[in-house]
Biopython code that builds the backbone (N, CA, C, O; Angstrom):
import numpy as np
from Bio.PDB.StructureBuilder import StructureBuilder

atoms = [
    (1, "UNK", "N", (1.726, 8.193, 5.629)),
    (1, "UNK", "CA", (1.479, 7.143, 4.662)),
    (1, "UNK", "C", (1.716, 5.814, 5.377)),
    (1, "UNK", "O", (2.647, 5.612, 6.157)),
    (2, "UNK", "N", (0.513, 4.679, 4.933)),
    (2, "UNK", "CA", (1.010, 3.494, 5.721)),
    (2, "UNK", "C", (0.418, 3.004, 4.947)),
    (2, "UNK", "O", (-0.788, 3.019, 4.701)),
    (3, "UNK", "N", (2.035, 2.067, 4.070)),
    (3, "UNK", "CA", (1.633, 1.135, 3.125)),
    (3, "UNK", "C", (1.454, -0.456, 3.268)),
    (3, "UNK", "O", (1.957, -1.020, 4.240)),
    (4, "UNK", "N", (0.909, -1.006, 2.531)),
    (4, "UNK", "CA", (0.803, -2.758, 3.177)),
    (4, "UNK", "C", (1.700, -2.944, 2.596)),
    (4, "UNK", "O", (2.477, -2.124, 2.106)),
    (5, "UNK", "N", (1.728, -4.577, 2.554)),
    (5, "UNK", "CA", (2.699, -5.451, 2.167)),
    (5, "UNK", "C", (2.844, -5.227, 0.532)),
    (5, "UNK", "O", (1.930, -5.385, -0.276)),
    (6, "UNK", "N", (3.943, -4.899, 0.287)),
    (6, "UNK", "CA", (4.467, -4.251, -1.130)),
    (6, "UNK", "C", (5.416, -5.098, -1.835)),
    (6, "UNK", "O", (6.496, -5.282, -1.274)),
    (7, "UNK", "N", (5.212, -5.639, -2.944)),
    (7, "UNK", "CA", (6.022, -6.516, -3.768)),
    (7, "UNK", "C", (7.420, -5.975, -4.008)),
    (7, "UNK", "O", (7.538, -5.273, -5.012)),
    (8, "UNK", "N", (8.464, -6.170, -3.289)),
    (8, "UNK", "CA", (9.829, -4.907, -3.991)),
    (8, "UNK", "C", (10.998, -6.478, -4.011)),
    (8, "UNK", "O", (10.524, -7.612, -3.944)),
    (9, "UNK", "N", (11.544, -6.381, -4.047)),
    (9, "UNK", "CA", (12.734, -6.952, -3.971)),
    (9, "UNK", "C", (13.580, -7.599, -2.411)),
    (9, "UNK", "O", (14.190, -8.668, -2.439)),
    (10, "UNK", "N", (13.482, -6.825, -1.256)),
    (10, "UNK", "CA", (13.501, -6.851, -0.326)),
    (10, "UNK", "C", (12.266, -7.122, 0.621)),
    (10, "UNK", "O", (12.255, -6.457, 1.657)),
    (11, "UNK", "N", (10.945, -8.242, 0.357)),
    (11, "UNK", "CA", (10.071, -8.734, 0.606)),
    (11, "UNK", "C", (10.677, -10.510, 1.141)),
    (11, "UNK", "O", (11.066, -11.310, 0.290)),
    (12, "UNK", "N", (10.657, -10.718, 2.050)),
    (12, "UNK", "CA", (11.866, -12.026, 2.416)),
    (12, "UNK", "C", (10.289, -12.562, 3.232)),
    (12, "UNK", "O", (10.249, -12.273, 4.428)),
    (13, "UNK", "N", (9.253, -13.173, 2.762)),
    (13, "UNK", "CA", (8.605, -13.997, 3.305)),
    (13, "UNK", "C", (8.338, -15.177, 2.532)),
    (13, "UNK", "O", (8.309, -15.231, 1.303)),
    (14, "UNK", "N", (8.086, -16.409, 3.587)),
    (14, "UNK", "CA", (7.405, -17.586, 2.536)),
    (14, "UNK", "C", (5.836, -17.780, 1.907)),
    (14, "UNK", "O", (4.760, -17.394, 2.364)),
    (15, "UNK", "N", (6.200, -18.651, 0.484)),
    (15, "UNK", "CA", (4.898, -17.671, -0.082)),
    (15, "UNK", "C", (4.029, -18.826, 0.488)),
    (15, "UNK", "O", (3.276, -19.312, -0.355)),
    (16, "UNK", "N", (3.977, -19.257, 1.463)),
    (16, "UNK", "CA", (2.704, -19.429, 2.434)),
    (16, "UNK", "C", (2.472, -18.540, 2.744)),
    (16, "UNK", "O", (1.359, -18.224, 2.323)),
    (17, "UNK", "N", (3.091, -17.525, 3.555)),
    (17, "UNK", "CA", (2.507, -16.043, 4.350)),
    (17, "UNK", "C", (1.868, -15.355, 3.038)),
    (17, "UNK", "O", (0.660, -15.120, 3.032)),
    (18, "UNK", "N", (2.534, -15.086, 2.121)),
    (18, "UNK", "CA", (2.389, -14.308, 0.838)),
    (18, "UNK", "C", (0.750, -14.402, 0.482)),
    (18, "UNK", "O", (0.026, -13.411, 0.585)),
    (19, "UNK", "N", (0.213, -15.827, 0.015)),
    (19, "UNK", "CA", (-0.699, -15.649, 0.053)),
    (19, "UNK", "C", (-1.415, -15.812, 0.866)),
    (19, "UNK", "O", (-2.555, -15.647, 0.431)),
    (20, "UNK", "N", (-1.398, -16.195, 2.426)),
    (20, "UNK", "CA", (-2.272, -16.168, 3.188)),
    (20, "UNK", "C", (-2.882, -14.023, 3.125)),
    (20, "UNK", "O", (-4.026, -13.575, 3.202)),
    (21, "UNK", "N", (-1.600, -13.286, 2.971)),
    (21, "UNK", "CA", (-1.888, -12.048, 3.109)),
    (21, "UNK", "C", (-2.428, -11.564, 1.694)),
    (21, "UNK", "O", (-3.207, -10.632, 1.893)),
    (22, "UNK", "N", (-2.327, -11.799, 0.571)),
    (22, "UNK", "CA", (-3.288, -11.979, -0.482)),
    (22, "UNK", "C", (-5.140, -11.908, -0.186)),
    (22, "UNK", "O", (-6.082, -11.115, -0.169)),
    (23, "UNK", "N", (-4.678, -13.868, 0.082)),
    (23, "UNK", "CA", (-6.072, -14.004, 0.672)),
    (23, "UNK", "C", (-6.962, -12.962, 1.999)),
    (23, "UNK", "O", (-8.113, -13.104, 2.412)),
    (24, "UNK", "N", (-6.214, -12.230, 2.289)),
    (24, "UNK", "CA", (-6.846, -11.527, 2.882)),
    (24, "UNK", "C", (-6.665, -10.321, 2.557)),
    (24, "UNK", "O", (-6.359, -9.531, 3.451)),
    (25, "UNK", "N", (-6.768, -9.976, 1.542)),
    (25, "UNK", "CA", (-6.195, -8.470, 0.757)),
    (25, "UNK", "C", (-8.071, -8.259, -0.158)),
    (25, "UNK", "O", (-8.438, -8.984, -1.083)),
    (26, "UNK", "N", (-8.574, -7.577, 0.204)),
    (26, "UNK", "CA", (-10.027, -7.330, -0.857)),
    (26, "UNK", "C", (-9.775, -7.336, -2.175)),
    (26, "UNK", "O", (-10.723, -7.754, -2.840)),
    (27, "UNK", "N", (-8.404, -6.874, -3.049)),
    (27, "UNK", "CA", (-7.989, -6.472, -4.268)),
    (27, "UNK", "C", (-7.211, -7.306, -4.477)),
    (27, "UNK", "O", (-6.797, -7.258, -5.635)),
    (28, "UNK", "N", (-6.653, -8.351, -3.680)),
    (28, "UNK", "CA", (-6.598, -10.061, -4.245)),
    (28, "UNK", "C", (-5.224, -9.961, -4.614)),
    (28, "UNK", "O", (-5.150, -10.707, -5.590)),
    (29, "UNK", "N", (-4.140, -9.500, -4.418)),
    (29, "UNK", "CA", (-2.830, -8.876, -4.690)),
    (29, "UNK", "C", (-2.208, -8.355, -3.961)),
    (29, "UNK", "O", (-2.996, -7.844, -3.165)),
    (30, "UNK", "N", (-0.864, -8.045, -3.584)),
    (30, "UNK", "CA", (0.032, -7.368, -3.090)),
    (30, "UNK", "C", (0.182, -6.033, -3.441)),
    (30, "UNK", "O", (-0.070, -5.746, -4.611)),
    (31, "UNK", "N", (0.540, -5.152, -2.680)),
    (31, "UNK", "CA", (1.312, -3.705, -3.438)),
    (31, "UNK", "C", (2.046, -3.751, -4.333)),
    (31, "UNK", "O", (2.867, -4.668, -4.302)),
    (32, "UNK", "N", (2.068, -2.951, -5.316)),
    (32, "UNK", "CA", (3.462, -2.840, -5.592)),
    (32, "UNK", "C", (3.991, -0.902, -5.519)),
    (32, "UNK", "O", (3.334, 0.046, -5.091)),
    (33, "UNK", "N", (5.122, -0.922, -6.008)),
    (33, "UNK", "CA", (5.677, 0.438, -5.342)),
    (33, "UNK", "C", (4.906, 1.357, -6.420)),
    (33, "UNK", "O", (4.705, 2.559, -6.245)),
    (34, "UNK", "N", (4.531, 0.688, -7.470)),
    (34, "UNK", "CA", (3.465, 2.367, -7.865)),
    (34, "UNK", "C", (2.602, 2.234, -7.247)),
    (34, "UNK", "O", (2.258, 3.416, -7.253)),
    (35, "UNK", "N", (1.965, 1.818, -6.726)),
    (35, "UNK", "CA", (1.153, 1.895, -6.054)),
    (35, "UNK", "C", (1.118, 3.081, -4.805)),
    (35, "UNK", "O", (0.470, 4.126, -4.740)),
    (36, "UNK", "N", (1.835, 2.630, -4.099)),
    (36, "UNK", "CA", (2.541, 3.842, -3.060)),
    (36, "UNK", "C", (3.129, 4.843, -3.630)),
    (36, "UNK", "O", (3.444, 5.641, -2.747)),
    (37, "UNK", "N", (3.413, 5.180, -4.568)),
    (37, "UNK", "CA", (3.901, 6.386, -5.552)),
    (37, "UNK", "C", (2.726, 7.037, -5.866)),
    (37, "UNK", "O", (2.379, 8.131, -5.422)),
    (38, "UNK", "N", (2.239, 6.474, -6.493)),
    (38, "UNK", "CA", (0.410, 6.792, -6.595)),
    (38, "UNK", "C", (0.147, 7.545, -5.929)),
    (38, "UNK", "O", (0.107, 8.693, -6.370)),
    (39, "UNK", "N", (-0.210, 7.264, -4.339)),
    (39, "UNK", "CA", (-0.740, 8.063, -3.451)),
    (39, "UNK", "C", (0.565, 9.220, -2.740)),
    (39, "UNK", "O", (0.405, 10.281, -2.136)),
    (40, "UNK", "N", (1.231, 8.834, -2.938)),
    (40, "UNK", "CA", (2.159, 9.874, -2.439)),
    (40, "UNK", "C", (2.140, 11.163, -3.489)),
    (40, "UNK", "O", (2.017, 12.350, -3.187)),
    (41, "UNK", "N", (2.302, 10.562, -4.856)),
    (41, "UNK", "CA", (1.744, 11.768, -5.810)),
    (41, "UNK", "C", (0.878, 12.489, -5.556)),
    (41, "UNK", "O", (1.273, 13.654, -5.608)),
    (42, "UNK", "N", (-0.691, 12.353, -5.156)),
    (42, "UNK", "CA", (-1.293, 13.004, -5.102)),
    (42, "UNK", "C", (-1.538, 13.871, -3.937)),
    (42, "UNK", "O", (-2.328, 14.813, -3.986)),
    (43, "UNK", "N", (-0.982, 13.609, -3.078)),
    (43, "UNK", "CA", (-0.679, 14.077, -1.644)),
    (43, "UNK", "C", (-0.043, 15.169, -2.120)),
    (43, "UNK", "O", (-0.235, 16.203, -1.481)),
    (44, "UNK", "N", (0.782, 15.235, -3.229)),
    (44, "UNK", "CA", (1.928, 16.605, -3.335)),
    (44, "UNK", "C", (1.072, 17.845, -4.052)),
    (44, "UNK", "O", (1.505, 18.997, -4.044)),
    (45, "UNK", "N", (-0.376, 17.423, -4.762)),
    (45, "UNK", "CA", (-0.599, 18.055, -5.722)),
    (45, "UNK", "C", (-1.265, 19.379, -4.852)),
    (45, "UNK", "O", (-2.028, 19.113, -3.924)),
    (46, "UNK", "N", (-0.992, 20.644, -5.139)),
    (46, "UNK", "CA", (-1.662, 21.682, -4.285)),
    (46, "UNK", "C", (-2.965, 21.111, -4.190)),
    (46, "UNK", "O", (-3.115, 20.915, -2.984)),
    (47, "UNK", "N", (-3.994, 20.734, -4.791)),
    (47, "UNK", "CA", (-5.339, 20.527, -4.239)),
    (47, "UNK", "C", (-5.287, 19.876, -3.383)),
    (47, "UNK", "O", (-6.368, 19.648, -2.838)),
    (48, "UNK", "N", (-3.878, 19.139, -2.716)),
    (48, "UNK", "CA", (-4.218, 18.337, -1.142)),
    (48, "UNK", "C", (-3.638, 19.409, -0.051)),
    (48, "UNK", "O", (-3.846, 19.398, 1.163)),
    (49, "UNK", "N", (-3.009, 20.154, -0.659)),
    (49, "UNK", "CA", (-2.671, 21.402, 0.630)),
    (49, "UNK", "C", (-3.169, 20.858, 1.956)),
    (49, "UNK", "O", (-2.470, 20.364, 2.841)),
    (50, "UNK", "N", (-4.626, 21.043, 1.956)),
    (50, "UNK", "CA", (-5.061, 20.698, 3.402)),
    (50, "UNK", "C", (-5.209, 19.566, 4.043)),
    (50, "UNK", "O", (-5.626, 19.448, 5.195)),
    (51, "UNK", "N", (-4.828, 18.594, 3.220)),
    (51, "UNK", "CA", (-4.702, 17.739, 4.065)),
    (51, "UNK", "C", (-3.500, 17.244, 4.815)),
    (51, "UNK", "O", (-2.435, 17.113, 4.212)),
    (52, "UNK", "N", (-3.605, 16.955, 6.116)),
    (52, "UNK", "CA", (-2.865, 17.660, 7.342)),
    (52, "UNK", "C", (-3.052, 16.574, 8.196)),
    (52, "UNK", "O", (-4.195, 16.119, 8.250)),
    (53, "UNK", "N", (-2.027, 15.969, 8.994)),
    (53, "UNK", "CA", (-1.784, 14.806, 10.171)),
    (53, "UNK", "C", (-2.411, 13.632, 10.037)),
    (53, "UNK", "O", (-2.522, 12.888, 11.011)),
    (54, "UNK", "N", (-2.918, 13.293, 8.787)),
    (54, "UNK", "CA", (-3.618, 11.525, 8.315)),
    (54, "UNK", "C", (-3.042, 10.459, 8.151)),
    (54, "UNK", "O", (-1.982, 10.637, 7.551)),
    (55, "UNK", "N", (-3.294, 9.110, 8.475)),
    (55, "UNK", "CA", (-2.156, 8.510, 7.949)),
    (55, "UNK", "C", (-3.574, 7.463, 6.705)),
    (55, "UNK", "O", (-4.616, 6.820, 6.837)),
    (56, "UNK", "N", (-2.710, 7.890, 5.701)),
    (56, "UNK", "CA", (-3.102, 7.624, 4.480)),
    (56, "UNK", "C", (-2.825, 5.582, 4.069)),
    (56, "UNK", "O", (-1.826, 5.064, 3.569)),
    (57, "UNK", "N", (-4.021, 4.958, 4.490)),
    (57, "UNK", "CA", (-3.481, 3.698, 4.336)),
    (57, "UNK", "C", (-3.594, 3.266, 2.367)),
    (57, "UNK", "O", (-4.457, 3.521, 1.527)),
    (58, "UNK", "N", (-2.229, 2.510, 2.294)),
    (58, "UNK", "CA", (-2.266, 2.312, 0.861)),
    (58, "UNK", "C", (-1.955, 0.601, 1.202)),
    (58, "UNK", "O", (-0.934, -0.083, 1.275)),
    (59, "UNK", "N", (-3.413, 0.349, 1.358)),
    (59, "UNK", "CA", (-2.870, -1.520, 1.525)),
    (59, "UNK", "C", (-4.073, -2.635, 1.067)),
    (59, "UNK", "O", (-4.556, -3.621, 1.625)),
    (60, "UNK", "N", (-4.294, -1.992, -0.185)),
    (60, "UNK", "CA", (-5.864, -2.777, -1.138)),
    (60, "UNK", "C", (-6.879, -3.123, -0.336)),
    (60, "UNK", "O", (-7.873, -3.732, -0.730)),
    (61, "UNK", "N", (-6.663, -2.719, 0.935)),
    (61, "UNK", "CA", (-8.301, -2.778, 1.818)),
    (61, "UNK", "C", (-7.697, -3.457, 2.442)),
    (61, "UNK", "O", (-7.208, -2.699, 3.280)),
    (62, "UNK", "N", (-7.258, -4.708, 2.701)),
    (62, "UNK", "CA", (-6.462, -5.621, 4.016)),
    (62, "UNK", "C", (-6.782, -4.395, 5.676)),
    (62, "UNK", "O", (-6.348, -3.300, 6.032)),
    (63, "UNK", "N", (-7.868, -5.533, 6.305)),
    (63, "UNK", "CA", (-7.968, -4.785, 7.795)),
    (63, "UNK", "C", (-6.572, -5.364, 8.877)),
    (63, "UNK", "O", (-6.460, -4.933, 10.024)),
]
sb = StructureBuilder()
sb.init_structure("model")
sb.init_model(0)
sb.init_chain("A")
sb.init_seg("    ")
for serial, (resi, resn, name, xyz) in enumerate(atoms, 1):
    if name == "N":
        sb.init_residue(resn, " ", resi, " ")
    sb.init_atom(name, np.array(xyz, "f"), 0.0, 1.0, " ", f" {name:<3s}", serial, name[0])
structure = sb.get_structure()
């Protein structure tokens, strides 16, 4: 799993950076931790069984 920049509490940047990384986010927003819960959920559900050594990006499209 490789999540982007995620809104939590322990996020210590100035919100110059904040939204410069926004502005470059396709989905115009930050993470937040459901978000990454989200995909980690479904990773557990037997229909992902096979999926095997990926790293699963959870970061609203941001290249």
């Amino acid at each position: 799993m490789s999540p982007g920049v995620t809104q939590t509490g322990s996020l210590v940047a100035p919100q110059q950076m904040i939204d410069a990384l926004v502005a470059q986010t396709p989905l115009g927003r930050l993470g937040l931790p459901d978000d990454v819960a989200a995909a980690v959920a479904q990773l557990c559900l037997p229909e992902l069984s096979w999926v095997n050594g990926q790293i699963i990006q959870v970061n609203g499209g941001i290249l």
